[in-house]
C-alpha positions as CSV (number, residue, x, y, z in Angstrom):
1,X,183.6,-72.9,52.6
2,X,181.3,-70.0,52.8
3,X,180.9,-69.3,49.1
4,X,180.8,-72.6,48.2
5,X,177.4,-72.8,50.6
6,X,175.9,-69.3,48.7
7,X,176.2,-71.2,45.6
8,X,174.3,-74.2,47.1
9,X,171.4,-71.7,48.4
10,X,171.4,-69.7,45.1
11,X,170.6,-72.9,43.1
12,X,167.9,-74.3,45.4
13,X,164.4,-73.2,46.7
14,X,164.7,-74.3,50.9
15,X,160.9,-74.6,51.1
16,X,160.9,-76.9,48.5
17,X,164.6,-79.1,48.6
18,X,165.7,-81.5,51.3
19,X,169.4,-83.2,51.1
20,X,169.4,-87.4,50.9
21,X,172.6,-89.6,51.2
22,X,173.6,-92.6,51.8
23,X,175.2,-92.9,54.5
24,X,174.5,-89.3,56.8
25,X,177.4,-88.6,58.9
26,X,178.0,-85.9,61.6
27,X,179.2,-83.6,58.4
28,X,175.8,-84.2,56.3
29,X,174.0,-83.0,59.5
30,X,176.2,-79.8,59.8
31,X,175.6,-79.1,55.7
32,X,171.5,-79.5,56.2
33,X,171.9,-77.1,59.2
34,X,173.6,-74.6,57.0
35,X,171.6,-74.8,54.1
36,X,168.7,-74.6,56.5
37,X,166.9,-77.6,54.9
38,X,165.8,-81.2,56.2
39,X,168.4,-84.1,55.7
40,X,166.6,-87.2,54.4
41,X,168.8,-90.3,56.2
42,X,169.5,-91.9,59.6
43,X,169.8,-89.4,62.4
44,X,174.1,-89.9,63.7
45,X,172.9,-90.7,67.2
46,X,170.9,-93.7,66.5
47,X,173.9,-94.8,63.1
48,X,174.6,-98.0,66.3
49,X,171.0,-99.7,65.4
50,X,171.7,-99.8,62.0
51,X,174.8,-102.2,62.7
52,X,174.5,-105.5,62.6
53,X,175.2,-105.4,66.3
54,X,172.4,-103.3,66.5
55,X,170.1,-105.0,64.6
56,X,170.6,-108.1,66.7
57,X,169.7,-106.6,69.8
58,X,167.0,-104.8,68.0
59,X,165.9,-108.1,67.0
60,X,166.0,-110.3,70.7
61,X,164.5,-107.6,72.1
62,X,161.5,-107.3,69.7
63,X,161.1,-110.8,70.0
64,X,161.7,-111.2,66.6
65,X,162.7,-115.0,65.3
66,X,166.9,-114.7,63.6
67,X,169.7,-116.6,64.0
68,X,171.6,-117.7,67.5
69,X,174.5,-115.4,67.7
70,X,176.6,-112.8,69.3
71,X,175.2,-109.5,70.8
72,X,177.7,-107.3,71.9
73,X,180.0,-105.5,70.2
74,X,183.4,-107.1,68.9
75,X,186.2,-105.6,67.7
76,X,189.3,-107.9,68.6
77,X,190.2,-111.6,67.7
78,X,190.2,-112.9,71.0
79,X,186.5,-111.2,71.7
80,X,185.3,-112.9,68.1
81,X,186.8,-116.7,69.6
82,X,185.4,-116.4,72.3
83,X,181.7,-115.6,71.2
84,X,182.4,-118.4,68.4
85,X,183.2,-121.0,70.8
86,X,180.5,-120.0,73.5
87,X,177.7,-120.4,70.0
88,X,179.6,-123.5,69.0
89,X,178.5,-124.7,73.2
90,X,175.1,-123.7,72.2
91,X,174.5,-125.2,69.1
92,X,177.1,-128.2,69.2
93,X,175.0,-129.6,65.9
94,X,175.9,-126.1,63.7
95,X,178.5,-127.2,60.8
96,X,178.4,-123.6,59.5
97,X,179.4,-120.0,61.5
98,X,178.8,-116.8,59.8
99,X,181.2,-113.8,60.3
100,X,179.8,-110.6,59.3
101,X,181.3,-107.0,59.5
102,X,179.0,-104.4,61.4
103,X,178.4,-101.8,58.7
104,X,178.2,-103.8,55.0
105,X,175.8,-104.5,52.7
106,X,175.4,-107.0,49.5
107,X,177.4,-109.7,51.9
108,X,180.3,-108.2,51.0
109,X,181.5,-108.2,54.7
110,X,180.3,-112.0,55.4
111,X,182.1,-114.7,56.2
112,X,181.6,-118.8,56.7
113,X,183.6,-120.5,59.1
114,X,182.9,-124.0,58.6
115,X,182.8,-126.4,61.7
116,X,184.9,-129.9,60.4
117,X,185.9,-133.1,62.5
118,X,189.2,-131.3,63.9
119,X,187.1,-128.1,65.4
120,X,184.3,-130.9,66.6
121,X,187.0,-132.8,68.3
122,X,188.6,-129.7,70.0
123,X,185.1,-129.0,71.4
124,X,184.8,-132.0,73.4
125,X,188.7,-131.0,74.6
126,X,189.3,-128.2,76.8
127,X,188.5,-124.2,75.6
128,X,191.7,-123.0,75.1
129,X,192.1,-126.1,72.3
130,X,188.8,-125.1,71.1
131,X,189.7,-121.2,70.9
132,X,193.6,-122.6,69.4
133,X,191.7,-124.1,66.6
134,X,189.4,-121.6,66.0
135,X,192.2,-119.0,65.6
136,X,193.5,-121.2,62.8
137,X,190.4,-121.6,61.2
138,X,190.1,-117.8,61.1
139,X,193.3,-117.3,59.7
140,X,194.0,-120.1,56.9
141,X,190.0,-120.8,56.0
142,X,187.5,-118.3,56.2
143,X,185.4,-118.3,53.4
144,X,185.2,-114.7,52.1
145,X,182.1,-113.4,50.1
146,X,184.1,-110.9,48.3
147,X,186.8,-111.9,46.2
148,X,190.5,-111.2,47.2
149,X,190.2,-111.0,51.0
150,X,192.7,-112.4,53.4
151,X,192.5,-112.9,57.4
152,X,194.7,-110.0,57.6
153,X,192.9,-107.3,55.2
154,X,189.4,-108.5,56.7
155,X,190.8,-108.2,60.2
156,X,191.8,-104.9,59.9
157,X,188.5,-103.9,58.5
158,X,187.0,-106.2,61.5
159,X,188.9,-104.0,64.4
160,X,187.4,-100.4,62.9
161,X,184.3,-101.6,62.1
162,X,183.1,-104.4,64.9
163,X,181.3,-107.8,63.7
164,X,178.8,-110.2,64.8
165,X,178.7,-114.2,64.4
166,X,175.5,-116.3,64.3
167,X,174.8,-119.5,63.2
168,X,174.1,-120.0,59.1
169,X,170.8,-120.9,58.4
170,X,170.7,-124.3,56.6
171,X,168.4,-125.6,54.5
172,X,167.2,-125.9,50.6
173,X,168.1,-122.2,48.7
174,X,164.3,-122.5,47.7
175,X,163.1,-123.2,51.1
176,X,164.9,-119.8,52.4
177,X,163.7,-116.6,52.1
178,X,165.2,-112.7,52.8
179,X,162.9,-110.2,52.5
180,X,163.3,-106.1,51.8
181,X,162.3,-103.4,52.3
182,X,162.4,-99.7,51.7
183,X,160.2,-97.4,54.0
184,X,160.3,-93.5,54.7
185,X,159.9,-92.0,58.3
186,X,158.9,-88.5,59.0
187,X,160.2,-86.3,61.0
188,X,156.4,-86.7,63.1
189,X,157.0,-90.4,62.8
190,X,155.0,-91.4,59.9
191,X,155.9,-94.5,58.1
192,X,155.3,-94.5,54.6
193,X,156.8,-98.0,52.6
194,X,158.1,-97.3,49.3
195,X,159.4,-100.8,48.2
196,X,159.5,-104.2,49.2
197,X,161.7,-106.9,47.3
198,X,162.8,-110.8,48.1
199,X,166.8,-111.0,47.6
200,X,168.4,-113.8,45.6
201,X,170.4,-115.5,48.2
């Protein structure tokens, strides 16, 4: 749209304006290469690191302390099972699974998948009882952060998006915390922290 983009340039000074969004897809980048200005957001390529996915591996490789859990990417029921049960192996005493999409925000694509007697029991069975049980669990008793979910409307969220699961962290509300923060980088790799906030859990 050609003279929708002259109207853009004729109402802004490019020495002086920058485009912010946000979420920046491949189209932002193409309209801040038009306008001839700097786009403000995540650069497309590394969008993967800002997943939850991403910030997992992010995490274990930093060395940074968070939750036992899946790493690699999921997208399909049998892939989520199967990095349940193998967590469930890990930390036999968990009573509490988290289920997160990749790309949400305000817990609106979280999850709890709680572990009772008849998903212990199946654990000391064979896998395939385990993983039986687990796909029930998923489909009759998630607990959904937002209101009005089902199995079948999160799980078709779940296969375009991806998801992780980790263990919940248990403990008093007042003995938990989860920090924020806001922080600007620069094109020459500057960081420059504009906010920092504790969330309300």
């Amino acid at each position: 749209r050609p003279r929708t983009l002259q109207r853009i340039k004729d109402c802004i000074e490019s020495d002086k304006a920058a485009m912010t969004c946000y979420n920046s897809t491949d189209a932002e980048v193409e309209l801040a290469k038009s306008l001839q200005i700097p786009l403000f957001g995540t650069d497309t390529q590394g969008a993967f690191w800002g997943t939850k996915t991403g910030n997992r591996q992010v995490f274990r490789d930093a060395g940074v302390n968070h939750p036992d859990g899946s790493y690699r990417e999921i997208f399909t029921e049998e892939e989520l099972c199967e990095e349940i049960l193998a967590l469930l192996k890990r930390c036999p005493s968990s009573r509490k699974i988290m289920v997160k999409l990749n790309d949400s925000f305000s817990g609106e694509g979280n999850t709890v998948l709680r572990v009772d007697e008849t998903l212990q029991e199946a654990l000391k069975d064979t896998d395939q009882k385990a993983k039986m049980v687990i796909t029930e669990k998923l489909h009759n008793s998630l607990e959904y952060v937002a209101p009005g979910l089902t199995w079948e409307r999160y799980y078709l969220q779940f296969q375009n998006l991806g998801g992780i699961c980790e263990v919940f962290v248990e403990g008093a509300a007042e003995a938990k915390t989860s920090p924020s923060c806001q922080a600007f980088l620069n094109g020459n790799g500057d960081v420059r922290i504009l906010a920092t906030h504790e969330q309300m859990l």
